[in-house]
C-alpha positions as CSV (number, residue, x, y, z in Angstrom):
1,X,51.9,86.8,120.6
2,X,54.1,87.1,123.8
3,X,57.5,85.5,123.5
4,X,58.8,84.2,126.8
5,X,62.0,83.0,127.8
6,X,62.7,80.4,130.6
7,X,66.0,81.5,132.2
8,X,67.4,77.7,133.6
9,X,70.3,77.9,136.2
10,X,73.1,75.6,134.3
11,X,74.7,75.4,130.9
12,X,72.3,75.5,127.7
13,X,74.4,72.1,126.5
14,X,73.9,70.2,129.8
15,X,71.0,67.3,129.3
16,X,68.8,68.7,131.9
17,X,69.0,71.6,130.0
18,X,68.3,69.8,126.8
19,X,65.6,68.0,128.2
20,X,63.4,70.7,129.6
21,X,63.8,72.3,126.2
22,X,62.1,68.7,125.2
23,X,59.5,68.6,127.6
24,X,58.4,71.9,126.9
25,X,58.2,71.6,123.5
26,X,54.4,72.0,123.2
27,X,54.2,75.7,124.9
28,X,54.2,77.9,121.8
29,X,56.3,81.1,122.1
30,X,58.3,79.6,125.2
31,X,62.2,79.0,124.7
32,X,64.1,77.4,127.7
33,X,67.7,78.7,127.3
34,X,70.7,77.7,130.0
35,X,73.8,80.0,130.5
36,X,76.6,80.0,128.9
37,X,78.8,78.5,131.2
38,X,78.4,76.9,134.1
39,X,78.4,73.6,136.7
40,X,79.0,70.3,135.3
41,X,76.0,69.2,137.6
42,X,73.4,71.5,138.9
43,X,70.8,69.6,141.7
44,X,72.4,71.2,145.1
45,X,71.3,74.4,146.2
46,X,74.7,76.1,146.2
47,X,75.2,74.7,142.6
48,X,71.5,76.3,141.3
49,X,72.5,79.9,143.5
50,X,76.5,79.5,141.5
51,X,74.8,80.4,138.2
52,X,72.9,83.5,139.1
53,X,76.2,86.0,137.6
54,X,75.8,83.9,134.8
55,X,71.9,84.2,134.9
56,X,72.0,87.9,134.5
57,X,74.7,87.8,131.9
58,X,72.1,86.2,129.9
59,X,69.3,87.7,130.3
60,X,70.8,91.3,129.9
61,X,72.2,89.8,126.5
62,X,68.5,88.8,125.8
63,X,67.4,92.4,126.6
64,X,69.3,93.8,124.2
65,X,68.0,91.2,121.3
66,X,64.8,92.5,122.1
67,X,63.2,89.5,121.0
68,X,62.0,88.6,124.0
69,X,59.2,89.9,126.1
70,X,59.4,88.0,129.6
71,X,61.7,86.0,131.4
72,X,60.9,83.1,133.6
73,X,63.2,81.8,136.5
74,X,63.9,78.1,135.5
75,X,64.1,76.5,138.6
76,X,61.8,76.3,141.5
77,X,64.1,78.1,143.7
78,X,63.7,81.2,142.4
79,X,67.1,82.1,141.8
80,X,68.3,85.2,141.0
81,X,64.7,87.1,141.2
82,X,65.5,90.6,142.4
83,X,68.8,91.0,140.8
84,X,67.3,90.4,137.2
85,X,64.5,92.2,138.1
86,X,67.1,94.8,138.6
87,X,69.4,94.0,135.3
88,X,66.9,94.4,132.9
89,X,63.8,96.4,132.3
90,X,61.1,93.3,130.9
91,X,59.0,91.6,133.4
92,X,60.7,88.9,135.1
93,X,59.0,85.9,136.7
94,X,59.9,83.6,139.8
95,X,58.1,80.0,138.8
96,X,57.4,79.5,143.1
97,X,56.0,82.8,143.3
98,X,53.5,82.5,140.6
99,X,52.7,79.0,141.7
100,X,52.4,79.8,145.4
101,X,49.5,83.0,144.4
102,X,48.0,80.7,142.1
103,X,47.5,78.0,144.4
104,X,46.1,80.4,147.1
105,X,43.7,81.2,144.6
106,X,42.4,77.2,144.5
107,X,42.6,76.3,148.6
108,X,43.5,77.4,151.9
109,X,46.3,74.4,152.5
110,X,49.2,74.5,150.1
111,X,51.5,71.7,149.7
112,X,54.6,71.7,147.9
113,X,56.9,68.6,147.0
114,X,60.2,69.3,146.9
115,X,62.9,67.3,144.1
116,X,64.9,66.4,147.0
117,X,65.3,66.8,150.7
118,X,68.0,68.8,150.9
119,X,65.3,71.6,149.3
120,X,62.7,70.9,151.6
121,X,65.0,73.8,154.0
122,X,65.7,76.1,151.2
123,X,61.6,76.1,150.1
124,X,61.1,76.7,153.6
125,X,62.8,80.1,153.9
126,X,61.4,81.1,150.6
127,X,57.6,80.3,151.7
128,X,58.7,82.4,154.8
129,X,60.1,85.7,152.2
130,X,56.6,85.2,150.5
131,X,54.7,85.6,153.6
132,X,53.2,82.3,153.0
133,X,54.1,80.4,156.0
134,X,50.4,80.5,157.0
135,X,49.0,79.1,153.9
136,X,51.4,76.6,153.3
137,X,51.1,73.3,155.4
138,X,53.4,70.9,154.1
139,X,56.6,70.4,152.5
140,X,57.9,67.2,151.5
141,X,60.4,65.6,149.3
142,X,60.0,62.6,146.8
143,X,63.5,61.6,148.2
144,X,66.3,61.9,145.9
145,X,66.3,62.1,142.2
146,X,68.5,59.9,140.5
147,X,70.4,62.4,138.0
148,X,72.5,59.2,136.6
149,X,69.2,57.4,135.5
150,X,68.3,60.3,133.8
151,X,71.0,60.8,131.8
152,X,71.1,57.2,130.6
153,X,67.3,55.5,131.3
154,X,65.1,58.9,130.8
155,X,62.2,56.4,130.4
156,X,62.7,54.2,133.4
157,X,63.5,56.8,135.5
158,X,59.8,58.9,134.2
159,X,58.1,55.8,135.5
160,X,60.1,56.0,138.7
161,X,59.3,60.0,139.4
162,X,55.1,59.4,138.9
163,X,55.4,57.0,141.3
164,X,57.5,59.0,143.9
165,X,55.7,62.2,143.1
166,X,51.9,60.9,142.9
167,X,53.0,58.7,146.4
168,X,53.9,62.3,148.3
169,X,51.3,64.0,146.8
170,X,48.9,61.5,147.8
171,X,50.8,61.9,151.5
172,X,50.4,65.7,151.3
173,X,46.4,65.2,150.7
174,X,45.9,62.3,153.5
175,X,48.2,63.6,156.1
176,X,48.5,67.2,155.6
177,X,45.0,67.9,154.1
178,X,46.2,69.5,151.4
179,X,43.3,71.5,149.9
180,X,46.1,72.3,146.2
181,X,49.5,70.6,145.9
182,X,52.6,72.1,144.1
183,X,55.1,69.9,142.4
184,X,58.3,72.3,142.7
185,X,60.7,71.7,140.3
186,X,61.0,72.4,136.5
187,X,62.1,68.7,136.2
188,X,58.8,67.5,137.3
189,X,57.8,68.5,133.6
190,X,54.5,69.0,132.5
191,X,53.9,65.8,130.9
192,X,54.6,63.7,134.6
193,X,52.7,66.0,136.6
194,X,49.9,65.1,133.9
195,X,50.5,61.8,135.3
196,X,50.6,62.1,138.6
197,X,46.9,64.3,137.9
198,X,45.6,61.0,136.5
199,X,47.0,58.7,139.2
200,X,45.4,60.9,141.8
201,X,42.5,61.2,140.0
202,X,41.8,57.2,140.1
203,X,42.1,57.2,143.8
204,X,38.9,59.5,143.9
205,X,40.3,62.8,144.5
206,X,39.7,65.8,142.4
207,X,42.7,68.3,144.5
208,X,44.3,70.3,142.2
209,X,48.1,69.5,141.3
210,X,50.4,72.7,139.8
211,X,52.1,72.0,136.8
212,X,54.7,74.9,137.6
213,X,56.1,75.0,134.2
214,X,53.2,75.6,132.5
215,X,51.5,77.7,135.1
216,X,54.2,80.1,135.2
217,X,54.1,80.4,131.3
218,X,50.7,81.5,131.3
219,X,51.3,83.8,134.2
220,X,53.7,85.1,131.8
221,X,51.7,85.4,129.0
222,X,49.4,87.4,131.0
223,X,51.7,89.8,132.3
224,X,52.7,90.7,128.8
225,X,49.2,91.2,126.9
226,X,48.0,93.1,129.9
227,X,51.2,95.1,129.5
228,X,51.8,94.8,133.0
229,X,55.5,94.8,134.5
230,X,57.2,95.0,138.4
231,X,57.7,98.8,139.9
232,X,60.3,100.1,138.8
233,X,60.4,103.2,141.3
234,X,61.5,99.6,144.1
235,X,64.4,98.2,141.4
């Protein structure tokens, strides 16, 4: 069995950390590990892009455990990509860039929804690096997430992000005709983008929504049992 590692920008004792190690609990052989130090908060841009020494501190000290045998970018924007592609040897996964050939793979019009707006700019210049600015039609935001309510009303604010996400998805399908949607951002967690399917799914529509986390993971998996890794002869 491939053991994979999700690589999250921010400290492995912050409670978004702790929580995606929750949400993910059901992926066998996944581990969601923060860095060692690190931000109080991490939801800015800067604040993700602050952790990336950090980032490859960790993963080189996975390396040498050799007890893992992928790593995953834990956050949307892809942080850190080439340089731990170039600290370590293993195959090393960007969640966006998975997601993004996937969901070219389902339709011709990709949407993505961003966690906030202030990412709407940075997944913009990313779709543009991955030469996808012609596939991708849309990208919106489900406003701003409330980190606060997380913290203390995880349940309330659940109910809240369904809403918000399944509402701009829904946008992303009526406005932008949207043929495959991407929810980008580890903290849409598999279980609410299960959710949102089933919301969408009432209102007569059958467009596929990315669950990134989990779609990564088996992208992952895949790599590994078909012994596959990036060129090394370009790190």
């Amino acid at each position: 069995m491939a053991k994979i590692i999700m690589l999250c920008p921010g400290k492995d004792s912050h409670p978004a950390s702790q929580a995606t190690k929750e949400a993910c609990r059901n992926l066998p052989d996944l581990t969601v590990v923060g860095t060692d130090t690190g931000l109080e908060e991490v939801t800015k841009y800067y604040q993700v892009e602050y952790h990336i020494g950090f980032m490859l501190d960790k993963a080189v000290e996975i390396e040498k455990r050799h007890d893992c045998d992928a790593i995953i970018t834990g956050c949307f924007g892809d942080p850190g990509l080439l340089p731990l592609r170039q600290a370590i040897s293993i195959p090393v996964l960007g969640i966006a860039e998975v997601c993004l050939n996937v969901a070219a793979m389902l339709g011709d019009k990709i949407a993505i929804i961003a966690p906030q707006r202030d990412w709407v700019y940075v997944f913009e210049k990313m779709i543009h690096t991955y030469q996808f600015s012609d596939r991708v039609v849309a990208v919106r935001s489900v406003g701003e997430l409330d980190i606060e309510s997380l913290q203390k009303h995880p349940d309330k604010f659940v109910d809240s992000l369904v809403d918000s996400l399944a509402d701009a998805c829904l946008r992303a399908i009526h406005e932008d005709n949207a043929d495959v949607v991407i929810p980008g951002c580890v903290g849409f967690f598999p279980s609410v983008v299960h959710q949102v399917r089933e919301l969408i799914a009432k209102k007569g529509f059958r467009t596929p929504i990315i669950d990134c986390v989990t779609t990564a993971y088996h992208a992952a998996k895949m790599i590994v049992e078909l012994g596959l890794n990036q060129d090394r002869r370009k790190l």
